[in-house]
Each structure stands twice: as structure tokens, then as C-alpha cells.
C-alpha positions in Angstrom: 0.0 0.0 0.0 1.4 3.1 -1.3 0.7 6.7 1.5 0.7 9.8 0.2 3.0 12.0 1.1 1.6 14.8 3.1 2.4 18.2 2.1 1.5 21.8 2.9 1.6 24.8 0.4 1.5 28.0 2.0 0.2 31.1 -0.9 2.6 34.0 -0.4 1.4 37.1 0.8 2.3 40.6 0.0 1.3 44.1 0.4 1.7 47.4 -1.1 0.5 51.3 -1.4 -2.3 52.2 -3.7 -0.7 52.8 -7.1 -4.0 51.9 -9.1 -2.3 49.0 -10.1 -3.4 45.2 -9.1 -1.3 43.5 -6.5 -0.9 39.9 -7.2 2.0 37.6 -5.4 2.8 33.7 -7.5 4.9 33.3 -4.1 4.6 30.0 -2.2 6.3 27.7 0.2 6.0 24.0 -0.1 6.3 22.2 3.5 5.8 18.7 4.9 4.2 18.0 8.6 6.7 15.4 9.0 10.7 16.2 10.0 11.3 13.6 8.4 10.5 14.2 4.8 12.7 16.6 3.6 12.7 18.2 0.9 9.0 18.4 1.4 8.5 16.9 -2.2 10.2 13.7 -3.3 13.3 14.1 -4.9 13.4 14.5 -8.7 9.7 16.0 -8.6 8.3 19.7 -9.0 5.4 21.2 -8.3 3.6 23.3 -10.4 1.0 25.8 -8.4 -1.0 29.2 -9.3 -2.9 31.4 -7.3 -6.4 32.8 -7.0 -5.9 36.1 -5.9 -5.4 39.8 -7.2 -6.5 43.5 -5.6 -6.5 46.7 -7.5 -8.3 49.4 -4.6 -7.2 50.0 -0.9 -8.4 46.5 1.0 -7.0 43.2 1.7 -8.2 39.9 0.5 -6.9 35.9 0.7 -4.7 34.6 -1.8 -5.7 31.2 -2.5 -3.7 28.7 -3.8 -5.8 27.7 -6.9 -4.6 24.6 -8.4 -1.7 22.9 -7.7 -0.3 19.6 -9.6 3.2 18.1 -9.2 5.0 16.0 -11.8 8.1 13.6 -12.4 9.8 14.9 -15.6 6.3 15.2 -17.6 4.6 12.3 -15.6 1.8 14.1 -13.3 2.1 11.9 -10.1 0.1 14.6 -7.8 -2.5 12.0 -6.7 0.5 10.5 -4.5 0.4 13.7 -2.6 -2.0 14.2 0.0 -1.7 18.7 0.1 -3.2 21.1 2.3 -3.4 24.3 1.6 -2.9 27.7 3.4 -4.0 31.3 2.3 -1.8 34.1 2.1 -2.9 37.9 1.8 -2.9 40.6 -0.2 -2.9 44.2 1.2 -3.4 47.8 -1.2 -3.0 50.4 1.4 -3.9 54.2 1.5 -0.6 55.7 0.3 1.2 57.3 2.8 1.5 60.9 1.1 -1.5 63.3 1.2 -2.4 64.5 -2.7 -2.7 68.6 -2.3 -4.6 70.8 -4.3 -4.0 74.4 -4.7 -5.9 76.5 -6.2 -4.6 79.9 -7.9 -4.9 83.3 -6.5 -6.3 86.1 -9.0 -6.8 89.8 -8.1 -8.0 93.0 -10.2 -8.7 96.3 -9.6 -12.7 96.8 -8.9 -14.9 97.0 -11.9 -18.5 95.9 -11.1 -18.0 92.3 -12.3 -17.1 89.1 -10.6 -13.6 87.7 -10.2 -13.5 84.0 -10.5 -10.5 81.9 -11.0 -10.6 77.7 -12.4 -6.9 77.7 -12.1 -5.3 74.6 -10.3 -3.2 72.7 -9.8 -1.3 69.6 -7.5 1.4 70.8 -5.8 2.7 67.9 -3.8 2.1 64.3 -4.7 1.0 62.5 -7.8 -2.2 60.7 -9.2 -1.4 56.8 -10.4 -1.2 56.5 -14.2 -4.1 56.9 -15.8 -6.0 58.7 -13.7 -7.9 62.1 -13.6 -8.3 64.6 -11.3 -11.9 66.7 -11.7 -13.5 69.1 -9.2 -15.7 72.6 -9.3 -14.6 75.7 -8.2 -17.1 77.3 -6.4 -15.6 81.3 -5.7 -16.5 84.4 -6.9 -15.8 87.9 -5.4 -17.3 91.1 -6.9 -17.2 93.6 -4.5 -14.2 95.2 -2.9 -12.2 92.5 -0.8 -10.7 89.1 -0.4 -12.5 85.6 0.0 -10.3 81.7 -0.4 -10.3 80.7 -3.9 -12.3 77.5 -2.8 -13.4 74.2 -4.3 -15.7 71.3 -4.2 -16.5 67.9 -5.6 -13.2 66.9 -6.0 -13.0 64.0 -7.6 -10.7 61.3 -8.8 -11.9 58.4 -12.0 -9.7 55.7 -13.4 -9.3 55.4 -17.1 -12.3 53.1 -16.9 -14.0 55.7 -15.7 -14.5 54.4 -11.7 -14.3 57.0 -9.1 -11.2 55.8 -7.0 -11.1 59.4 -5.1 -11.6 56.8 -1.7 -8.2 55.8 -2.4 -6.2 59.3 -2.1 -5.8 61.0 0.9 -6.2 64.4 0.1 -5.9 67.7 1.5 -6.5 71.7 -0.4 -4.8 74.7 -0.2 -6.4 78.1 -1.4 -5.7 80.8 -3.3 -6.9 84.0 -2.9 -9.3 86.4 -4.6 -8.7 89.6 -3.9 -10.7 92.7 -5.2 -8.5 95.7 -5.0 -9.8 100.0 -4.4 -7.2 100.9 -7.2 
């Protein structure tokens, strides 16, 4: 009577920061539960495995050892294994950078009319490839003065057009609008 040979394959695991990019890890360890049986696999045999796992937003998920099959030169001989398998994990985390936003700052002499300003741009940090940055400036200033060159819905899509903004941390600086006497 012939045993199998126990074995364990353990999926690697890896993490990363949100690039916009899917994290995926072919990584694995083949182990026995017996001392004994070292190398884990018999000699002269290889195992061929692939993994079940891939994460593109900010998350974490398992990544499962998906098929596994191990052979003797071309001769697949996995039925004399008995395998267990382990999950490893995947990780996209929030980068650690903040994105900033400025907005210009715009100023005339008074003439009756409204100053607005749609300039901006990001000063510190980057967007991953392939992604756009929209958003609505909201100020205007007509009278004599100075109000923050401010914004809202800022917003951030893929080139598939998903809204990833959940995976920036962002932050805004202003501009000013100023109105001037003369």
C-alpha cells in the first residue's frame, strides 16, 4: 500500500501602497508536517502551483492557492500527494503621502463684475497613471475685498472611468481672490 506524502503549500502574501495597479503575489512555500520528509516533495519532482488572488483598490483579500499539480519529468504523479493548503494575503494600502490641491490666487482692480479663478493645480504628490483629477470651483468675489479661492467635488476616476477618489488622501490649499480700491 502506497501513502501519500503529506504536504502543505502556503500562498505568499504581499502588500503594497495604492498605485492603481493590481497587486498579485505567485509566491509560495511547499512544507511537509513530517521532519522527516525533507525536501517536502520527493526528490526529482516539482510542483507546479498558481494562485487565485489579485487586488487593485485600498483593501485586503486571501490569496488562495488555486490549483496545484506536481510531476516527475512530464509524468503528473500529484495523486501521490496528500496537500493542504494555506491562504496568504494581499494588502493595497492608503498611500502614505497626502495628494494637495492648490488653487490659484487672482486679483484685479474693482470694476463691477465678478472675479473667479478655475486655475489649479497639484502641488505635492502625484495621481497613479491613468487617472484624472476633476473638481468645481465654487468662488467668486465682486465687491471690494478678499474671500479663499475655494473648491468642491473633487474627484478622482480611473481610465475606466470608476471613481477611485476613496483611495487618495487628500488635502486643499487656497488661493486667494482679492478685489482691489485701485
Amino acid at each position: 500500500e502506497v501513502i501519500a506524502r503529506p504536504i502543505i503549500i502556503t500562498a505568499g502574501s504581499a502588500e503594497k501602497q495604492y498605485d492603481g495597479t493590481p497587486l498579485t503575489c505567485a509566491d509560495y512555500s511547499i512544507t511537509s508536517p513530517l521532519e522527516s520528509l525533507t525536501p517536502a516533495v520527493a526528490e526529482g519532482e516539482r510542483a507546479k502551483v498558481s494562485m487565485r488572488g489579485s487586488i487593485t483598490e485600498i483593501g485586503k483579500i486571501p490569496n488562495v492557492v488555486d490549483k496545484v499539480q506536481i510531476f516527475s519529468d512530464s509524468r503528473d504523479v500529484t495523486a501521490n500527494y496528500n496537500i493542504v493548503t494555506e491562504s496568504g494575503l494581499l494588502v493595497v494600502q492608503i498611500p502614505d503621502g497626502m495628494l494637495y490641491i492648490k488653487t490659484h490666487a487672482a486679483e484685479k482692480v474693482y470694476d463691477g463684475t465678478p472675479l473667479t479663478c478655475g486655475e489649479y493645480w497639484i502641488s505635492e504628490g502625484s495621481l497613479a497613471e491613468n487617472h484624472t483629477l476633476s473638481l468645481k470651483m465654487t468662488s467668486s468675489i465682486t465687491d471690494i475685498g478678499e474671500i479663499p479661492n475655494s473648491m468642491s467635488d473633487v474627484r478622482i476616476v480611473n481610465a475606466a472611468g470608476k471613481d477611485v477618489t476613496k483611495n487618495y488622501r487628500i488635502a486643499v490649499r487656497f488661493g486667494t481672490l482679492s478685489i482691489l480700491s485701485d
